[in-house]
Structure formats: structure tokens, C-alpha cells
N, C-alpha and C positions, 0 to 999 in steps of 0.2 A: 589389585591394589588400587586403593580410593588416593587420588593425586589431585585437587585442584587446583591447584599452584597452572604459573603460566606454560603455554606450551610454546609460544614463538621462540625459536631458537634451542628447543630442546630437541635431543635426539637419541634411542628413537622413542616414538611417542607413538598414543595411539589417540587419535579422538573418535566421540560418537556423536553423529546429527540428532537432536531430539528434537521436536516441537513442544513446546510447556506443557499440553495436555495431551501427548503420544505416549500412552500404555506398553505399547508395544517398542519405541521406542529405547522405553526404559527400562527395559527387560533385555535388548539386545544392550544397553550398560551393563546390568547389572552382568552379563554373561561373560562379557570380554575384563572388567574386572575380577571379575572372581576365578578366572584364567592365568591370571599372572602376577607375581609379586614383584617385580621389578623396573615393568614399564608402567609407564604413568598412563593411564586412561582417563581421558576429560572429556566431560561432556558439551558441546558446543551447543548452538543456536542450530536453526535449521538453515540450510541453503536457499532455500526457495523452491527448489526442484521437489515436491512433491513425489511424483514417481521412480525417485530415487531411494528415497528416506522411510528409517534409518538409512544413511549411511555411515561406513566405516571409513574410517581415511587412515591410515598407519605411512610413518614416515620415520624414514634411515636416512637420518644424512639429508642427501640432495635427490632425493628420491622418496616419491610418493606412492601408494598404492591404495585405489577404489576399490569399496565392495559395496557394492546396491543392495540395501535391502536384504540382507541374508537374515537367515533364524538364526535364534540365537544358539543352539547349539551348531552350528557354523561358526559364529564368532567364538564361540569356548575354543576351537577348535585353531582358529586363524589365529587368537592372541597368544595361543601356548606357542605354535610355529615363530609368531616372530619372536616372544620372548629366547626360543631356542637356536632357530637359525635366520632371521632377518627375514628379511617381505618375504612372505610366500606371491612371488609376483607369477608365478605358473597360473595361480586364481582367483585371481585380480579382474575386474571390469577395465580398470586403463591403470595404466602406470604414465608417469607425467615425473618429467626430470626439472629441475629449478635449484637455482642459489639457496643453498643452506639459511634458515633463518630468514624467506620471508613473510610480510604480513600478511599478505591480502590469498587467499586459496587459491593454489595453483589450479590451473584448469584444463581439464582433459580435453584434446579435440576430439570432434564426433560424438559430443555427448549432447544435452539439453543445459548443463552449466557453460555452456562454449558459447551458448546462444546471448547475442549482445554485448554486454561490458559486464563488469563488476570492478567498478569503481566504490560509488556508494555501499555496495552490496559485499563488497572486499572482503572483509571480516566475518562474515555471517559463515558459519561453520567452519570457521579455520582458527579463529580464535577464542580464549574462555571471556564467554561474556560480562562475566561478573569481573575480571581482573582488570584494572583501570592502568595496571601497568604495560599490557600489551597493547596497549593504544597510541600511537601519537599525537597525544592530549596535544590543543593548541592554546584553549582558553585560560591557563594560566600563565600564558607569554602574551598573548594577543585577542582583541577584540573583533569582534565585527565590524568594526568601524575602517578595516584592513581591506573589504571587501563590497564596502556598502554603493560601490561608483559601478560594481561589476554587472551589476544588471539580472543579478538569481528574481526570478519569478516563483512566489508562492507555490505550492503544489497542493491540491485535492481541495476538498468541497467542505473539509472542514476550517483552511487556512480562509485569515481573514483578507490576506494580500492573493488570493487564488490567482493566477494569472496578469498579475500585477506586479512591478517591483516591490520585492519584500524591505529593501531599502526603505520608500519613503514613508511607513509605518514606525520602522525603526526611528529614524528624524523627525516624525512628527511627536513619537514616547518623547524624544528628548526632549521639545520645545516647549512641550506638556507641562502646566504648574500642576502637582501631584508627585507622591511615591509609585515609579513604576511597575511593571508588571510582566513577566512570561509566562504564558499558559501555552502548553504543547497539547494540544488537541487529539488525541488518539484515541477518542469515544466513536468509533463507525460502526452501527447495525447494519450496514450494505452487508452480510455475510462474504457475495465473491471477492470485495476488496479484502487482500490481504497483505498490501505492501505497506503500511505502516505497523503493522503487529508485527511483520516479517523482521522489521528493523528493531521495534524492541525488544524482540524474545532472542535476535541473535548476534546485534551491535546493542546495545542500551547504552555503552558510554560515547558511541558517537553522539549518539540525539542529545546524551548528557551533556556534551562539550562543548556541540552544537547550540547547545540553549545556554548555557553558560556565558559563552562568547558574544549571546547576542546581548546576555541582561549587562556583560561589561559596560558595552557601548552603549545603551541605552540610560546608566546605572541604577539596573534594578539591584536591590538585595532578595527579592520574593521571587517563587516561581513554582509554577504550579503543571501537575503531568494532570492530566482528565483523562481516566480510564474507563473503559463498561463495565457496568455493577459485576454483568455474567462471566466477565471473563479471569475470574480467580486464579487460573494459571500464569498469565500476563503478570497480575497484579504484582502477586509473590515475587516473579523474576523483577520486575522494576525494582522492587521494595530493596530485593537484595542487591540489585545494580546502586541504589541510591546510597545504600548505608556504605557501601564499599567505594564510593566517591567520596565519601565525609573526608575534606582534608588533602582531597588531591585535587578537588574544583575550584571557583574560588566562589560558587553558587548551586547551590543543591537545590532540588524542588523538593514539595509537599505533594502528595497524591491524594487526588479527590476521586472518585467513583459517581457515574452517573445513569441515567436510566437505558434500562437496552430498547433504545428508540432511534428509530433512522433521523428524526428530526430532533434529535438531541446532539446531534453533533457536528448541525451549524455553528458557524464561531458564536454569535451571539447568544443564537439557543444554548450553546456553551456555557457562555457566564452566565446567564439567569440560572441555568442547574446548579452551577455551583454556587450561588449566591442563596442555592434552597428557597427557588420560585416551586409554586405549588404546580403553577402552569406552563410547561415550557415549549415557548415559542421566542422565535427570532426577534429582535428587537428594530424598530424603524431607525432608519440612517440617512442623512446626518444626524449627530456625530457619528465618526467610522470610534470602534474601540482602542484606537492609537489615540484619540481625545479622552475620552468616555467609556473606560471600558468595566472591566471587575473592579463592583464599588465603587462605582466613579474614579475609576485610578485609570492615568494612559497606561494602556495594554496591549501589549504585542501579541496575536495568537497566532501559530504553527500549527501546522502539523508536524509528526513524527522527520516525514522524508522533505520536509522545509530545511530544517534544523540538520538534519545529518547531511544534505546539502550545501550549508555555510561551514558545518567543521569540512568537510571536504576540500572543498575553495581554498578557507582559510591555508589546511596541509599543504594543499598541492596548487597555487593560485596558478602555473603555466599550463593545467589542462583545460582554464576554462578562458574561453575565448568572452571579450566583451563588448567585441562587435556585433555579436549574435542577437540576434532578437528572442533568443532563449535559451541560455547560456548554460551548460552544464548537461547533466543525463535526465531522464526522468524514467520512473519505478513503475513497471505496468503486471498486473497478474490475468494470468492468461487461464481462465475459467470456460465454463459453460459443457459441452458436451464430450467432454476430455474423461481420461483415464483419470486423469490427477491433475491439480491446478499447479500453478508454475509460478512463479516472482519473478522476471528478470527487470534488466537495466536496458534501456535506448538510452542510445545519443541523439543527439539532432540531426544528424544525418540517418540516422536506420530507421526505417521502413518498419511499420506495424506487422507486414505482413512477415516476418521475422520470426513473429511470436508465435506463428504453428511449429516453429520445429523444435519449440520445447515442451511441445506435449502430444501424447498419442492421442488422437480425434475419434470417438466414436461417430464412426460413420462417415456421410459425404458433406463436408462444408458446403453449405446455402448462403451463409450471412453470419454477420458477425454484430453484437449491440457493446458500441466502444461507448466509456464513458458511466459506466456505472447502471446500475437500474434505469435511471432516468438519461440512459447515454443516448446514439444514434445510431439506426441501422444502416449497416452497411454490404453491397456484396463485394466489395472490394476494401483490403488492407494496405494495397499500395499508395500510404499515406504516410508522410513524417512526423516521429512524435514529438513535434514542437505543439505547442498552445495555440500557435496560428495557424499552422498546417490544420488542427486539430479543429478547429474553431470556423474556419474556412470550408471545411467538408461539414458544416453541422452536426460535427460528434463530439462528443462529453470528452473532458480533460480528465478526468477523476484519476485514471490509472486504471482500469478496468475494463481488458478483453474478452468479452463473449463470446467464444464461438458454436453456433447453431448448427446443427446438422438438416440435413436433409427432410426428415419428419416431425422439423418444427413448421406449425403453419404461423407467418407473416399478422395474420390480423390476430389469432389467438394470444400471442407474445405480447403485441403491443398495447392490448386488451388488459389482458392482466399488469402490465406495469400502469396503465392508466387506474387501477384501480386498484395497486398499492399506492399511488399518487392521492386519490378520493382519499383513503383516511389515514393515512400519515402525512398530512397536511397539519397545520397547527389550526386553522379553522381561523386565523387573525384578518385574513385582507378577502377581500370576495374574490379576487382571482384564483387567489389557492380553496379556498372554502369551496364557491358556488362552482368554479370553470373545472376542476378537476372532475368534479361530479360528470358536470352539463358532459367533456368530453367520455367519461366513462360509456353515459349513457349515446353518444351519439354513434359510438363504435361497438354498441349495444345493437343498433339498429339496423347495421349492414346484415347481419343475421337475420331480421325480420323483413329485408328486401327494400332499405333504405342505404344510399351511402353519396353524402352529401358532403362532399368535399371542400368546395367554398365556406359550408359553417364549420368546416373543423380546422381548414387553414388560417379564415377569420377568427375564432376563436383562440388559435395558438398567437397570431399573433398579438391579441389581446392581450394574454397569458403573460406573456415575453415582454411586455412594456411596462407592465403595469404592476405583477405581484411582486411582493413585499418579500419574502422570501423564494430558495432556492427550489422549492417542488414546485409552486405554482408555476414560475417561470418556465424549468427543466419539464415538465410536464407532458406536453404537449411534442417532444420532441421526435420521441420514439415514432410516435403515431406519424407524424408530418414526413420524416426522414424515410419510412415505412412505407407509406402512401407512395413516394417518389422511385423506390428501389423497384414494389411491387404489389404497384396499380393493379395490375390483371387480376392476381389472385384475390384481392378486394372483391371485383367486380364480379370473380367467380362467387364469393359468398353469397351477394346480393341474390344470383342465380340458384341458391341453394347449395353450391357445389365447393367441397375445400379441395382444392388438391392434394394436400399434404396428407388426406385422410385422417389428420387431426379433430377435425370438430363434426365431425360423422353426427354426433350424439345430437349434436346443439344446432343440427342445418335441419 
């Protein structure tokens, strides 16, 4: 039975985790509906947990039951059972007891969704994304302006307030002579980041209501989602999150699409694509685009988990502390030599190193690159994910855990992201143009029995003062962070020798 009507508060129900472009997915739906004519089967968002999904979630009452990733003829098989005699809990992954009717996905202990919070993340596979009725819409009661003293910091590399009060962006749109502007920035070619897609393909009416709230306060009537050209599965699901807001927001965006390019989805690089710049690069600042921003109009730009962020606050303002120096959760995906990537939630108090027990590790952890491609190496996780813990240990805020195993070698890694740095640079200010190069080639040279650590600390710090955009700056990180963790193995190179038996070829 095709049901997409709401599932909060229905009983019993059956949902399915999909991800927008999960084949396989969509085949474990089609099975469990064509299973049963009576119970509603909906398709949900993805949880984040990767190596769970599909998942099945069927729920009696105050009673849940998990199935991981079953084939679909297992789900033919599980939705005729409950359709006839209720949870088959005998084969079940967990069963998890809770209050009838609520919103946010119960959460099994002992599992990889147990890991951290799901505050933010609430919704994501528990409710139908497209239904703007199962939400605790705020923005047609209240504005951002409810929230604006509380101190949320922008989040990721493509907000324009990154690590910054997203408040005085917002106050600065208002003071602005111009019709304002929201753009929610969800254009990232980082492939491992995947906590803002996570949010639009399995909440889209948060970020909608989120963004909504903020254009009250600010009084935009315009707003704009930036999406990647490639990501056609996303698209759709926005498109249909958007039409099915018409009338319950009291502000809808317009969707633009832009180039699948890592340096397309700086905030500024931002607006010149959607203004259909032929060349796009970051724009000099001052003005920040709270003054100056799309079209010369003040403009606020977000990311995804900014915006689902403020509807959060807004719902629930007694969980977020405003004495904090970073106040709220923040969204990290847990990648790199893993079974499957993961999405979860920290708070400010939990620990990075958190984020191994939601995913199974190929192999032996060495190091970990927090912070995105251009993040910082680390062999320790026992750090807080706040922006200043973050920022204090010289690793990337982005949301983006890497963890390296064992038979990665230290200078080959840092090697290569220095030289996705070389040409996804915009080529605009000489520190991202010439210094990206210059470092490629200087950690070029330890291979050839050079390794000259003053020009490449000099040079970063160069990098870091001076460039005009986020690679040139972020650039240099990996390498220096790198350098600090694991000197020796450098110095092994110089001697011709890798440890790791990675660069055999190249010594």
C-alpha cells in the first residue's frame, strides 16, 4: 500500500530509510509495500548511519522495531508479519519502547544512531520529509529575532557567518538600505561532507523553516536554496519539499543550481554563480554580503545545518545554553577508511573521539584529517566539538571526520590534498594561485631528499594572512598539522624510506 500521508502519531506504520539516489533502497520500498494493503509504508530521509541503510523501522503503538539493511525479499516477508500479527520482534536488530506519537526517532542503545544526540538530526528517518505537517513549524509564529542574543555560530565553509555569530549578519541585513535576501548554501563538492545534504534529503522542512524565520526577522520576501548542478536526486526532493510548503511558510525559496566545483561553494563564490559569473571566484571583503551581497542586495547566507539550527533554538530555546561560547550541537560525518560513512550530532561537551563508534574502521586508526579536505591531521580525537576547541588544536571546523588507517602514509595524504588545493584554487590572489603551487612542489621534494620545513611553515604562514579566499588560506594546514604529528615519517622519506609502504613506487 502506497501511503504518504504523515506517519507521526500513526499506528502501526511501517517506514523505509532511503537516500535520494539509493537504488537499492528503493526496492527494499517497493517490497514492503507491495507486502501489505493496510499498513501505510513511507518513505523517510536517511538517518545518517550509513551502515545501517535501508533501514526498516515498523512501529505498534509504543513500540518500535529495527531491521538493518535486509533484502527485500525479507521485507516482503516482515511487512506481511506485521500486517498479520504485529512486530515480528523475535527479528528485529533492537526493539526500543517510547511514548506513542513521538517526533524525533527513537533510538536504540548499542547501536551507531545512539552515538551523540539527535537533536538537529531528530527527524531524519523518523518523519515524511515532504509533509510540513509533521513538523513543529516555528516560522509562522515567530522569527529569528526570538534567538538572535543567543549566540548560534554559523556552521561549515560555505556559511558566510562560519564561526562567527550568525546574529550579526542578520542585524547588519536589517540596517542594510536594499530588499533583503536568504540564500541557504548547500552547493559542497567536498564529496566526504555529507551533513548538509543529510539534512535536506531527510528534514528539508527544518532548513525550510529555519530559513524562513530568519528572512522574517531580517524582512526578506526572496530566498534562495543553491544546489550542485550533479546532484539531481537532492534537487527533486527540495523541489517537492518547497511546493509542499507553498502556504504553510510565510517564505519559500527559489532553487538555483550551480557548478560541481569545491570552490563554488564559498558564500561569495556562491552569489557570483548564481548571478551567472562566467568565472567563479570568491569576492574581496569588505563589504561582508550582509552589506553587499546577491545583486548588491544585503544578504544573509547559510548553510543547510545553520538554518536547521535556528528552527531548533527557536522550538526548543531551554536546550541551548547562551553562555556558551558555542552554543547548540554541531553535525560531523564520520568518513575515510570506514565500512560506511555516518552523520551524527555533538554537543559541546562530547568529544570527537566519539565519532569511531559509529562506524566500523577498516583496519588500525593512525590519524584522523578533521575539518574537511583542507582540515587538520590529527592522532588524537580527544577534542571538543566546539569551533574553539576546534580551532585551538589547528583542525577544520567543516564537520568532516576522517579516519586514516594504518596504510596511509602521513606525507602522501598531505601531498595530495595540497595538490587538490594547486587547482581548485580560483587562481584570484597569489597566495591561493602561486603558494598552493609553490607548497605542492615543496612536499614534492622531500621525495627527491629535500625537506625543508622553515619554507613550508613560512610559507603557510604566509598563506594564512594574506589569501583572499578559503583554500589558499586552509591550504597549508594539512601539511603543517602533518609535519607536527609525524615529523619522523617525513624525515624517513627524505631517506628514501615510507613506512607505511605507501609510496614504494615514488621513493
Amino acid at each position: 500500500m502506497s501511503n504518504d500521508r504523515g506517519t507521526v502519531g500513526r499506528s502501526p506504520v511501517i517506514r523505509v530509510t532511503v537516500d535520494v539516489t539509493a537504488d537499492r533502497g528503493n526496492r527494499v520500498l517497493d517490497a514492503a509495500r507491495d507486502a501489505t494493503d493496510s499498513i501505510p509504508v513511507v518513505r523517510t530521509g536517511t538517518t545518517g548511519i550509513g551502515e545501517l541503510e535501508p533501514l526498516v523501522i515498523a512501529t505498534d503503538g509504543g513500540e518500535t522495531a529495527f531491521f538493518a539493511s535486509p533484502r527485500p525479499s525479507t521485507v516482503r516477508d516482515l511487512a506481511a508479519d506485521v500486517e498479520a500479527n504485529g512486530l515480528p520482534t523475535d527479528r528485529a536488530d533492537a526493539i526500543v519502547e517510547h511514548a506513542p506519537g513521538v517526533a524525533s526517532l527513537p533510538v536504540p542503545p548499542d547501536s551507531p544512531l545512539a552515538v551523540g544526540r539527535r537533536r538537529v538530526l531528530g527527524p531524519c528517518g523518523w518523519v515524511d520529509p515532504l509533509d510540513p505537517n509533521e513538523y513543529a513549524l516555528v516560522s509562522p509564529e515567530r522569527d529569528a529575532g526570538d534567538i538572535a542574543d543567543l549566540g548560534l555560530l554559523g556552521r561549515g565553509r560555505g556559511d558566510a557567518t562560519a564561526d562567527e555569530p550568525a546574529a550579526d549578519a542578520w542585524k547588519q541585513a536589517r540596517q542594510t538600505d536594499g530588499e533583503p535576501v536568504v540564500v541557504v548554501n548547500a552547493n559542497d563538492a567536498d564529496d566526504p561532507s555529507r551533513t548538509d545534504r543529510t539534512l535536506l534529503a531527510g528534514a528539508p522542512m527544518s532548513v525550510l523553516d529555519g530559513m524562513a524565520a530568519i528572512a522574517e526577522y531580517i524582512g526578506a520576501t526572496d530566498a534562495v536554496i543553491y544546489l550542485n548542478e550533479t546532484d539531481t536526486g537532492l534537487q527533486r526532493r527540495v523541489h517537492r519539499a518547497v511546493e509542499a510548503a507553498e502556504g504553510k511558510l510565510p517564505v519559500v525559496p527559489q532553487i538555483v543550481v550551480g557548478p560541481d566545483e569545491y570552490r563554488a561553494g564559498a558564500p561569495t563564490a556562491a552569489l557570483e554563480s548564481m548571478e551567472g559569473a562566467d568565472r567563479i571566484e570568491p569576492r574581496r571583503q569588505p563589504p561582508t554580503p550582509a552589506t553587499y551581497g546577491l545583486y548588491g542586495r544585503p544578504t544573509v547566507v547559510h548553510t543547510p545545518r545553520t538554518v536547521a539550527q535556528v528552527q531548533c533554538a527557536l522550538r526548543d530555546p531551554d536546550a541551548y545554553d547562551s553562555d556558551a561560547a558555542d552554543p547548540g550541537t554541531r553535525l560531523v560525518t564520520v568518513t575515510g577508511d570506514v565500512a560506511a560513512p555516518a552523520t551524527i550530532e555533538l554537543a559541546s561537551s562530547d568529544s570527537l573521539a566519539v565519532a569511531r563508534d559509529a562506524v566500523d574502521m577498516d583496519g588500525d586508526f593512525k590519524m584522523a584529517c578533521v575539518g574537511g579536505v583542507l582540515g587538520g591531521i590529527t592522532r588524537s580525537l580527544d577534542i571538543t566539538a566546539t569551533a574553539g576547541s576546534l580551532d585551538a588544536a589547528t583542525l577544520g571546523t567543516e564537520g568532516v571526520v576522517e579516519l586514516l588507517n594504518d596504510e596511509r602514509c602521513a606525507v602522501a595524504t598531505v601531498g595530495e590534498r595540497a595538490h587538490f588545493a594547486s587547482t581548485e584554487n580560483s587562481g584570484r590572489c597569489v597566495p591561493g594561485r602561486e603558494g598552493t603551487r609553490q607548497l605542492t612542489d615543496l612536499l614534492r621534494d622531500i621525495y627527491q631528499g629535500s625537506f625543508e620545513t622553515d619554507k613550508i611553515r613560512e610559507l603557510g604562514r604566509v598563506m594564512r594572512r594574506s589569501s583572499n579566499c578559503q583554500i589558499g588560506a586552509h591550504a597549508p594546514r594539512p601539511a603543517l598539522t602533518a609535519i607536527e604529528e609525524f615529523e619522523p615519517e617525513f624525515q624517513a622519506h627524505v631517506d628514501s624510506r615510507c613506512p607505511s609502504g605507501t609510496c614504494s613506487e615514488n621513493l
